[in-house]
C-alpha positions as CSV (number, residue, x, y, z in Angstrom):
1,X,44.2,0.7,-8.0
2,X,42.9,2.3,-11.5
3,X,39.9,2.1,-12.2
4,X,39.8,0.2,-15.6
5,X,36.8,2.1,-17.0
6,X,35.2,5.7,-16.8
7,X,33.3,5.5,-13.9
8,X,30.1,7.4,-15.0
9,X,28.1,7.7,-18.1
10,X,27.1,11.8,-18.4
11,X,24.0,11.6,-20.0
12,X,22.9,14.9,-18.3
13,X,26.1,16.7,-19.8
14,X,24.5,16.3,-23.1
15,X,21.6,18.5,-23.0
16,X,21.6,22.1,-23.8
17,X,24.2,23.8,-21.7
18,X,21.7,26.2,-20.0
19,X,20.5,23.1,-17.8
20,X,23.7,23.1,-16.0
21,X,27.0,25.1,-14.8
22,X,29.9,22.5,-14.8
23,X,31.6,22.7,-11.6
24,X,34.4,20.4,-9.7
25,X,33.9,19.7,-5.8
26,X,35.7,21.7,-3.4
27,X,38.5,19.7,-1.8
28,X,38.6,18.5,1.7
29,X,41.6,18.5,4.4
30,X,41.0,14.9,5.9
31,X,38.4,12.5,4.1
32,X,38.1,9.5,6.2
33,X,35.2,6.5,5.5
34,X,32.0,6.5,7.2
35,X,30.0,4.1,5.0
36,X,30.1,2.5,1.4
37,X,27.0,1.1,0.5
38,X,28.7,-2.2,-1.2
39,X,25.3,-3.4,-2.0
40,X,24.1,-1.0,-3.4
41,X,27.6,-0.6,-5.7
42,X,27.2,-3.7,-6.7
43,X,23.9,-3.6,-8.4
44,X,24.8,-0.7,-10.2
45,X,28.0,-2.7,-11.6
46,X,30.7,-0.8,-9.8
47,X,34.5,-2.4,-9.0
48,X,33.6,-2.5,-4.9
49,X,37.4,-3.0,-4.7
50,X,38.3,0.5,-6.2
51,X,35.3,2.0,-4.9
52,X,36.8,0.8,-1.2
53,X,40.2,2.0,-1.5
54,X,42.2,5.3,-1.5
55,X,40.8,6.7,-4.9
56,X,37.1,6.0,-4.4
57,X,37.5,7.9,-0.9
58,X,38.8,10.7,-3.0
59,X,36.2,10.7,-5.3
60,X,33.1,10.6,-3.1
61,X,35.0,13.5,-0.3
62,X,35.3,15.7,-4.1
63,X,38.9,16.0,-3.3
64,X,39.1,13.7,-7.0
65,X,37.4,13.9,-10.1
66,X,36.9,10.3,-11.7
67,X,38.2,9.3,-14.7
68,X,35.9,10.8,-17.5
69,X,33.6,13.1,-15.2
70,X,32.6,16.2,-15.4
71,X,30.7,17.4,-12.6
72,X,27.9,19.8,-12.9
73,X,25.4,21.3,-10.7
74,X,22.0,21.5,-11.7
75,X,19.5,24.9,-12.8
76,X,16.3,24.5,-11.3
77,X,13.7,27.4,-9.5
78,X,10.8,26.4,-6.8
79,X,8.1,27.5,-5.0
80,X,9.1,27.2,-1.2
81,X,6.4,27.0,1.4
82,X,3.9,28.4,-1.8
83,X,6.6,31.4,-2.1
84,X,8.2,31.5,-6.1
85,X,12.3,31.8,-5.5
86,X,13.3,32.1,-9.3
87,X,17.1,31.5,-8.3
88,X,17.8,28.1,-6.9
89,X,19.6,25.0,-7.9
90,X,22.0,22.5,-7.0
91,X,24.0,25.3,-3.8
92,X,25.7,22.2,-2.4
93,X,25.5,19.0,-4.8
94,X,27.4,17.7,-7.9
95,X,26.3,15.5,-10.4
96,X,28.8,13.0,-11.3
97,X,27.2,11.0,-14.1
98,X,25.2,7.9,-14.4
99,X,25.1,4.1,-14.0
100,X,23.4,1.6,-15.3
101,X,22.0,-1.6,-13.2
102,X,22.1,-5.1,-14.7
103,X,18.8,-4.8,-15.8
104,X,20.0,-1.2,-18.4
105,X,18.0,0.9,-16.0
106,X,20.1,3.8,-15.3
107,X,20.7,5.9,-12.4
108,X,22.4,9.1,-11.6
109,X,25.0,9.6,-9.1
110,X,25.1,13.1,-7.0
111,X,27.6,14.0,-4.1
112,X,25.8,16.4,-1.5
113,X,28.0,18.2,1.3
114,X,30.4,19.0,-1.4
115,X,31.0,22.6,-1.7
116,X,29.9,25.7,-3.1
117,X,28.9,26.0,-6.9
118,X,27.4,29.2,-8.7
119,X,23.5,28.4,-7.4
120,X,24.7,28.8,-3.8
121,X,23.6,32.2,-2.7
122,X,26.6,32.6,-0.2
123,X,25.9,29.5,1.6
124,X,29.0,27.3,2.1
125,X,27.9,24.3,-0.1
126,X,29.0,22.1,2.9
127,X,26.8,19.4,5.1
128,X,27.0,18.5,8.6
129,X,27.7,15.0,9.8
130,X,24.4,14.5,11.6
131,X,22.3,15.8,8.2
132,X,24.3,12.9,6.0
133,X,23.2,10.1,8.6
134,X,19.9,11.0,9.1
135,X,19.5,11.2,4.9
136,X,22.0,7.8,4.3
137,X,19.4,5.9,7.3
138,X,16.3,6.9,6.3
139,X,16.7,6.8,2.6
140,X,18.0,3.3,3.2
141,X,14.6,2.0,5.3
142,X,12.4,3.7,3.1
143,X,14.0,1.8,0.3
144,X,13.7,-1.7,2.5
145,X,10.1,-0.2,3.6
146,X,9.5,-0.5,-0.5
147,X,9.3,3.4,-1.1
148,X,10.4,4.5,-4.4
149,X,13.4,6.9,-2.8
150,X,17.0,8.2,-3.4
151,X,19.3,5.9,-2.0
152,X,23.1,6.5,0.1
153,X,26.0,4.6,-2.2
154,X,28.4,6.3,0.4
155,X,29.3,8.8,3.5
156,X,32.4,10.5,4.4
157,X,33.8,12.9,7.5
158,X,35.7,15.6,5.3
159,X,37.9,16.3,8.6
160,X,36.8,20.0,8.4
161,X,34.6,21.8,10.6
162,X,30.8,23.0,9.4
163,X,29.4,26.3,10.4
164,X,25.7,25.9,11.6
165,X,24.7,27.4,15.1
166,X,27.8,26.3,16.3
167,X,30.7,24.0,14.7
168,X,29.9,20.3,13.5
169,X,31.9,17.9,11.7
170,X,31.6,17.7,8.4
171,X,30.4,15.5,5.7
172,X,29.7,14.4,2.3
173,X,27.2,11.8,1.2
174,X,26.8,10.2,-2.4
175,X,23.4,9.6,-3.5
176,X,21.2,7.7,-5.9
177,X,18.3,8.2,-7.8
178,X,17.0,7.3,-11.1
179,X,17.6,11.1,-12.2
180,X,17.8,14.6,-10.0
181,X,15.2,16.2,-12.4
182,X,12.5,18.1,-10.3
183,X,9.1,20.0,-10.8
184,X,11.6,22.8,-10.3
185,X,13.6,22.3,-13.0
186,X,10.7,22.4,-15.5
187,X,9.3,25.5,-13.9
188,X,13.3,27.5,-14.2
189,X,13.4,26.8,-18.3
190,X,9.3,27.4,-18.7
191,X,9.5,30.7,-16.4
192,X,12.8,32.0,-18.7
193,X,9.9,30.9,-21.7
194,X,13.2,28.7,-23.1
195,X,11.2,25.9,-25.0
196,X,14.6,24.3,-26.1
197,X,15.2,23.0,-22.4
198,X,12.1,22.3,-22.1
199,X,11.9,19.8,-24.7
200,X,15.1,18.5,-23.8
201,X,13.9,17.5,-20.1
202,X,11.0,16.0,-21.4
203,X,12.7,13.6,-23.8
204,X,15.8,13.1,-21.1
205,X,13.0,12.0,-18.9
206,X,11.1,10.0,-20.9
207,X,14.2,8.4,-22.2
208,X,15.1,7.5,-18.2
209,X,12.0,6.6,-16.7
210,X,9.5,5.8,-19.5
211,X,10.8,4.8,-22.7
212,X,7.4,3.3,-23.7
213,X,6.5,6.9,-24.8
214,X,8.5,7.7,-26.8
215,X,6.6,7.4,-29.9
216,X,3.4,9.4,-28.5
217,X,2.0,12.2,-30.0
218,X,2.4,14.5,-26.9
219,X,5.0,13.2,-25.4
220,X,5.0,16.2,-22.7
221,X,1.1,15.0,-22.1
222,X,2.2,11.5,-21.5
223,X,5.3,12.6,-19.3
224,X,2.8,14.9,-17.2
225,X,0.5,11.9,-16.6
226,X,3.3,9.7,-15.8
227,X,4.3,11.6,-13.3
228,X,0.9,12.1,-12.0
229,X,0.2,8.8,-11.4
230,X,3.3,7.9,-10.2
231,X,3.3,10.7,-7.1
232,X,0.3,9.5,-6.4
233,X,1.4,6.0,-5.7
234,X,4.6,7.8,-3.7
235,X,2.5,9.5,-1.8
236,X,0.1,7.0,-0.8
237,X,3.1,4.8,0.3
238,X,3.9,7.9,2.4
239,X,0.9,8.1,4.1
240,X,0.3,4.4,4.9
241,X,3.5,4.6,6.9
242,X,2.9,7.4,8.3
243,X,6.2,9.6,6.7
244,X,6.0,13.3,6.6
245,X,8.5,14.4,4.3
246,X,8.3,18.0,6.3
247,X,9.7,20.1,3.0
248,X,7.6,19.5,-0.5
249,X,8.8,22.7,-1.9
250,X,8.4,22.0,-5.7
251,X,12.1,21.7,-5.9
252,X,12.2,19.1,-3.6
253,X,9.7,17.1,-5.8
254,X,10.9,14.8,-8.4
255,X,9.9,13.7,-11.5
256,X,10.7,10.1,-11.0
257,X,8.4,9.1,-8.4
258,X,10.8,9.1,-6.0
259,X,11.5,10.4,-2.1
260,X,14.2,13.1,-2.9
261,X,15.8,14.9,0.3
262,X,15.8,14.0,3.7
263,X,16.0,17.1,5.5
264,X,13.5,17.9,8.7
265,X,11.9,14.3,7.7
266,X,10.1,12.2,10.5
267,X,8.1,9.5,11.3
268,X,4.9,9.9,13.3
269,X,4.5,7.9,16.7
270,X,1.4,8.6,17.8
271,X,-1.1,8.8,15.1
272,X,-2.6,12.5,14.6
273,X,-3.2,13.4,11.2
274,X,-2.1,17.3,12.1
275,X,1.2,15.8,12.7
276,X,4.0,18.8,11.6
277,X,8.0,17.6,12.6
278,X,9.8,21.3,10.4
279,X,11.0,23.2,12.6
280,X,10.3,25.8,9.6
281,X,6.9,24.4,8.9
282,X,5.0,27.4,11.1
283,X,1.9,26.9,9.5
284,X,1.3,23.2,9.0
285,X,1.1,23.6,5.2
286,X,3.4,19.9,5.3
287,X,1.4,18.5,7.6
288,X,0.7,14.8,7.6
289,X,-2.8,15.2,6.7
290,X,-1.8,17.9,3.8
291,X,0.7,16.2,2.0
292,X,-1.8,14.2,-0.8
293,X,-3.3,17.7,-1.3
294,X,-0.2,19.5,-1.9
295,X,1.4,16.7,-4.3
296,X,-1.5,17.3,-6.1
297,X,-1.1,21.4,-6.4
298,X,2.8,20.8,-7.0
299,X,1.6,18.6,-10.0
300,X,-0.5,21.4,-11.1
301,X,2.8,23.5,-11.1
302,X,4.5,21.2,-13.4
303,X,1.8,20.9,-15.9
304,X,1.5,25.0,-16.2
305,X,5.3,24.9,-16.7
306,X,4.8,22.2,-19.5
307,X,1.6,23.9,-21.5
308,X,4.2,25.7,-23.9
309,X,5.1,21.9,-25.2
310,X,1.8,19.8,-24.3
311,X,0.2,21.9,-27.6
312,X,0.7,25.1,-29.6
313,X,-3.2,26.0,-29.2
314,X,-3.3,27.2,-25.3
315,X,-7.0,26.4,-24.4
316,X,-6.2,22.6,-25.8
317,X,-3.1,22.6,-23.9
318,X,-5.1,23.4,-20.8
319,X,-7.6,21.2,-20.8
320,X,-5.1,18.2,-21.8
321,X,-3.5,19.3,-18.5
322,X,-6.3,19.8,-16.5
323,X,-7.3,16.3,-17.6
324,X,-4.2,15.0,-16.5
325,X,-4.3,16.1,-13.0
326,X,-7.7,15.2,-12.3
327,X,-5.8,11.7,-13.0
328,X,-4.4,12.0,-9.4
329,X,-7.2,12.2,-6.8
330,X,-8.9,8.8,-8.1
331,X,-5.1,7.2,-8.2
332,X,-4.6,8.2,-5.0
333,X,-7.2,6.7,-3.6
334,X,-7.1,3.8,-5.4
335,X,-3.5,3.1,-4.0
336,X,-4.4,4.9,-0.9
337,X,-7.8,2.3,-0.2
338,X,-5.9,-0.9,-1.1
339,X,-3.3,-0.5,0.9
340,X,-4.9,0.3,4.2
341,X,-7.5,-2.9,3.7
342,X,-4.1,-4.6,3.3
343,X,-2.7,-2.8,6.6
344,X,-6.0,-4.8,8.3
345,X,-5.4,-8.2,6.5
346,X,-8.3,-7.7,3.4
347,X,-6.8,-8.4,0.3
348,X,-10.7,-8.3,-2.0
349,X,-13.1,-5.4,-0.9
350,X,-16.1,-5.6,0.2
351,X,-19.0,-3.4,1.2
352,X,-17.8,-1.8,4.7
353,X,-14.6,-2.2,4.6
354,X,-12.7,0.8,4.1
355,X,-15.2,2.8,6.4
356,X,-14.2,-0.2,8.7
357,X,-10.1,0.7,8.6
358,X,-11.0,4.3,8.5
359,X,-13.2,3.8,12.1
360,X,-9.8,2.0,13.5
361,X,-7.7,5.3,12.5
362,X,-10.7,7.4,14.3
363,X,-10.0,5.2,17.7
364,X,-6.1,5.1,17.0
365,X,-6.3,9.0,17.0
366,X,-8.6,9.7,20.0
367,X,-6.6,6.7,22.2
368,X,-3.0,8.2,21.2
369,X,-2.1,5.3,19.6
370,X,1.5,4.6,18.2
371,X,0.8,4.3,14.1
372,X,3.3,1.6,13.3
373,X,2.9,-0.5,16.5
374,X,-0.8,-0.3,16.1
375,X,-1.1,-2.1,13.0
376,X,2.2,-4.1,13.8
377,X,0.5,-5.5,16.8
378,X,-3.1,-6.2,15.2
379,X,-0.7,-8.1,12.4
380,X,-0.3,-10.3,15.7
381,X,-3.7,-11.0,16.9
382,X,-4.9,-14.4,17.3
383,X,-8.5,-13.6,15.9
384,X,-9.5,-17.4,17.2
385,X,-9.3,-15.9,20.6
386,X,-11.1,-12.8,20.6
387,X,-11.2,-12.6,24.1
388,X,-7.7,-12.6,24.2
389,X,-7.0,-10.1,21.2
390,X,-9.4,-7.8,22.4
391,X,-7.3,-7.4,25.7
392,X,-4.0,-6.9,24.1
393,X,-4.7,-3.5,22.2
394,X,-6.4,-0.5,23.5
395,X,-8.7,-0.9,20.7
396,X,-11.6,-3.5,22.1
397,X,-14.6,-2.2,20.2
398,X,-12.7,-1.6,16.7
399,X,-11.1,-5.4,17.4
400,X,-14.6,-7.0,17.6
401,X,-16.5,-4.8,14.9
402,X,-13.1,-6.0,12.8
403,X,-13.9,-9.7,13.7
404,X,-17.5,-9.8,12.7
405,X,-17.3,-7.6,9.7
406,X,-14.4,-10.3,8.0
407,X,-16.6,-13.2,9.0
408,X,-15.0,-14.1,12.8
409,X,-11.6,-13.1,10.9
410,X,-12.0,-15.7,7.7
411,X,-11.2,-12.8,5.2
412,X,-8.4,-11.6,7.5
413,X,-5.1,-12.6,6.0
414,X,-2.3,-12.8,8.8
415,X,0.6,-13.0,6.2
416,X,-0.6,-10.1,4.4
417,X,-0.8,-8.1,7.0
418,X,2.7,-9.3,8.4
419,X,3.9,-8.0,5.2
420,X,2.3,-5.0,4.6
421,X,2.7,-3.6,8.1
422,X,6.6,-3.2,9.5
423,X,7.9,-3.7,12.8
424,X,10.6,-1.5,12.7
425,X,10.4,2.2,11.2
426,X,13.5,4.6,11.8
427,X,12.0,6.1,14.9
428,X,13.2,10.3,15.4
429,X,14.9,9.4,18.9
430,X,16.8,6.5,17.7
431,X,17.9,8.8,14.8
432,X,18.6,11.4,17.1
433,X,20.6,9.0,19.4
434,X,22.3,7.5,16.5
435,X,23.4,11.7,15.2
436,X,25.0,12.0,19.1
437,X,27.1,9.2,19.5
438,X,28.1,9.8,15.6
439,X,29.2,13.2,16.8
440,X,31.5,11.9,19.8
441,X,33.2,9.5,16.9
442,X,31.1,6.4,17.7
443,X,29.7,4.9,14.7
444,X,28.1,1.8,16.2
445,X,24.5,2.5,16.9
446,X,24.5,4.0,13.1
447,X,25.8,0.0,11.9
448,X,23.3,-1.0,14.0
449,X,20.2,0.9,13.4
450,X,21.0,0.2,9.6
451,X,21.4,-3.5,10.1
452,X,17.9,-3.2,11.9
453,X,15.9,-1.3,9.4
454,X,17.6,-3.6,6.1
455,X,14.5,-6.1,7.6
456,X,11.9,-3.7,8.8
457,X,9.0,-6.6,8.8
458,X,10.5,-9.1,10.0
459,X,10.3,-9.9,13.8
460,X,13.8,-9.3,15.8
461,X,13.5,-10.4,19.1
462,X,17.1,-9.2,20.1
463,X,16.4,-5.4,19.0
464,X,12.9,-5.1,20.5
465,X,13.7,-2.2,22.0
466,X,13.8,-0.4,18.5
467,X,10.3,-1.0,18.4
468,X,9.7,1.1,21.6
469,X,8.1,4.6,21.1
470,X,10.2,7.2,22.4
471,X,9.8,7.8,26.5
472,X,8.6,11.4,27.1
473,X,12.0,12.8,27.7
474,X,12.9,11.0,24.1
475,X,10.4,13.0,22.2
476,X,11.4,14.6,19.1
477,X,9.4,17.2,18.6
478,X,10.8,19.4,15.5
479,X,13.1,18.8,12.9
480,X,15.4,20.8,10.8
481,X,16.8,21.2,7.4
482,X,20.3,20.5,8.1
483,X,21.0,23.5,6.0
């Protein structure tokens, strides 16, 4: 089947050609399906029929190029780990254009896994099966957890080994996000002093996620505040479910609010706020408790990058920055504080409560409690019977200060709570579990833990056991790149 239309719009394609080196995907030997995400097609108005078939297999294993693409791997730069690497970019993804949802919001379309391109420093461009269902899961839940985040459109086994440690299958997923842009791409053009490009990102951006300014009078200000508050809100989201994103190299931050690669990700278990999961992390600068802090400094990075364009007069550009970062702390917090009252069921503040829901994160962390089950289970509590709720959690004294304090539990709103706090997170050892069988060509605890995490706050009695912490054998205790 043809499809009847080019497939992508290639909005990037269009700006100045130093943004980008075009570049087709390197063909496989035997692409075979893993996953299409159908919904996920559908909303962005794609033919599901032709995306199923023959020629959409080819297209998302690279071994095609769709009908009016021109794939192209992005320029950007970094600081990794607080280290400047001048030379990155896209070393094993492809742009394939946009797509527009019903709504005219548009999204871009990137294949990962899918071969070497000009920014890949002698790596091999590939990715290994169990890297492309950790991202495709996880991206998925933090989408149903209400995360701003990439999302998987669709996986494939290339039918050719990958090179790690030892020899894994390999594997190509296609990805989603309202655009690729990163703090690193600003800081490539604004370290090579190249003002064209700089321009250019800043109206590309504005143009894809805030079209409302683009008649302000410094529109690079307004961007830079944008962004600002809206990592702030990301990150807050973050650490209300307790994700550690384990890599927040400045090239691995982007522009649209969004979660952007999956690689030695985790969830916590038991809460500890000096939670690390990288395996390359060897100094806890990702930690849990450090990621609000370090958003903040990589927004600090983006506004030096974007001081040439904010105004010609440096000390005004400066303090319009400086202004605009000091935006995030108070945002933070403001998303930060709301959303843990909600986590304990108080939707209006009043005096006591946040040192309240910070006193049960105190107790959580000196009893070892599990974060997610924790509030999940204090979602549950029948506050009519404190006798009884006081006995189920390991949490007796925070329980009965939380009673009185909402008025025997009269400010406490149970369906609030319900909603706010999930029952089902995409736990490391089922991920790990999930990699494993993956690897001995059995697919079905991926369908499964995917069908699970699609409804992760609603109560599902038949896969309880995906609630369970892990067993101390089950521990996952590092993470890694996949790289």
């Amino acid at each position: 089947m043809n499809s009847p239309k080019p497939l992508f719009g290639d909005q990037y394609a269009q700006l100045p050609p130093q943004l980008y080196v075009k570049q087709d995907a390197t063909p496989v030997a035997a692409p075979s399906w893993i996953k299409l995400n159908a919904g996920l097609a559908e909303a962005l108005q794609f033919d599901t029929d032709f995306l199923s078939g023959d020629e959409g297999l080819a297209i998302f294993a690279g071994n095609q190029t769709a009908k009016g693409t021109s794939p192209l791997a992005m320029a950007y730069s970094g600081h990794q780990f607080g280290h400047w690497n001048p030379k990155l970019g896209d070393g094993r993804a492809l742009l394939l254009g946009d797509a527009a949802d019903k709504s005219g919001q548009r999204f871009d379309v990137q294949l990962k896994g899918s071969g070497p391109t000009p920014f890949s420093r002698n790596g091999d461009g590939r990715a290994a099966l169990g890297p492309v269902l950790r991202e495709y899961v996880i991206s998925e839940a933090m989408h149903a957890l209400g995360v701003p985040t990439t999302r998987a459109l669709a996986a494939v086994q290339t039918g050719e080994p990958v090179r790690r440690e030892t020899a894994l299958p390999g594997a190509v997923i296609t990805r989603v996000a309202k655009s690729f842009v990163r703090v690193g791409t600003f800081q490539n053009f604004a370290a090579r002093d190249d003002k064209e490009a700089l321009r250019a990102l800043v109206d590309f951006s504005i143009q894809r996620h805030a079209p409302e300014l683009t008649d302000a009078d410094r529109p690079a200000l307004e961007f830079l505040k944008k962004t600002v508050l809206s990592q702030a809100e990301l990150i807050a989201k973050w650490q209300l479910l307790g994700f550690i994103h384990g890599v927040m190299n400045t090239d691995n931050m982007s522009v649209a609010g969004e979660t952007i690669d999956y690689g030695p990700c985790a969830f916590m278990d038991e809460y500890d706020p000096a939670t690390v999961f990288s395996s390359i992390d060897h100094h806890g600068r990702y930690a849990y408790q450090n990621q609000p802090r370090i958003a903040q400094w990589n927004l600090m990075v983006l506004a030096q990058s974007l001081l040439p364009i904010i105004d010609e007069d440096e000390d005004q550009a400066l303090a319009f920055a400086q202004d605009a970062i000091n935006l995030f702390s108070g945002h933070f917090e403001t998303q930060y504080r709301r959303g843990l009252l909600q986590k304990i069921g108080i939707a209006e503040e009043q005096n006591g409560d946040f040192e309240l829901a910070l006193s049960l994160l105190d107790q959580m962390k000196d009893a070892r409690a599990d974060f997610t089950n924790s509030f999940r289970a204090i979602s549950q509590l029948d506050l009519a019977h404190p006798e009884i709720a006081a006995a189920q959690l390991p949490l007796t004294e925070w329980i009965n200060n939380w009673r009185r304090h909402t008025d025997n539990g009269k400010r406490v709103d149970p369906t609030l709570m319900f909603n706010t706090n999930p029952a089902f997170i995409p736990r490391n050892h089922r991920v790990e579990n999930m990699i494993q069988a993956a690897l001995q060509d059995d697919f079905s605890l991926f369908e499964e833990l995917l069908s699970v995490l699609t409804t992760p706050f609603t109560d599902q009695p038949i896969h309880h056991a995906y609630t369970l912490p892990p067993d101390p054998d089950e521990r996952v205790h590092q993470t890694f790149c996949g790289t």
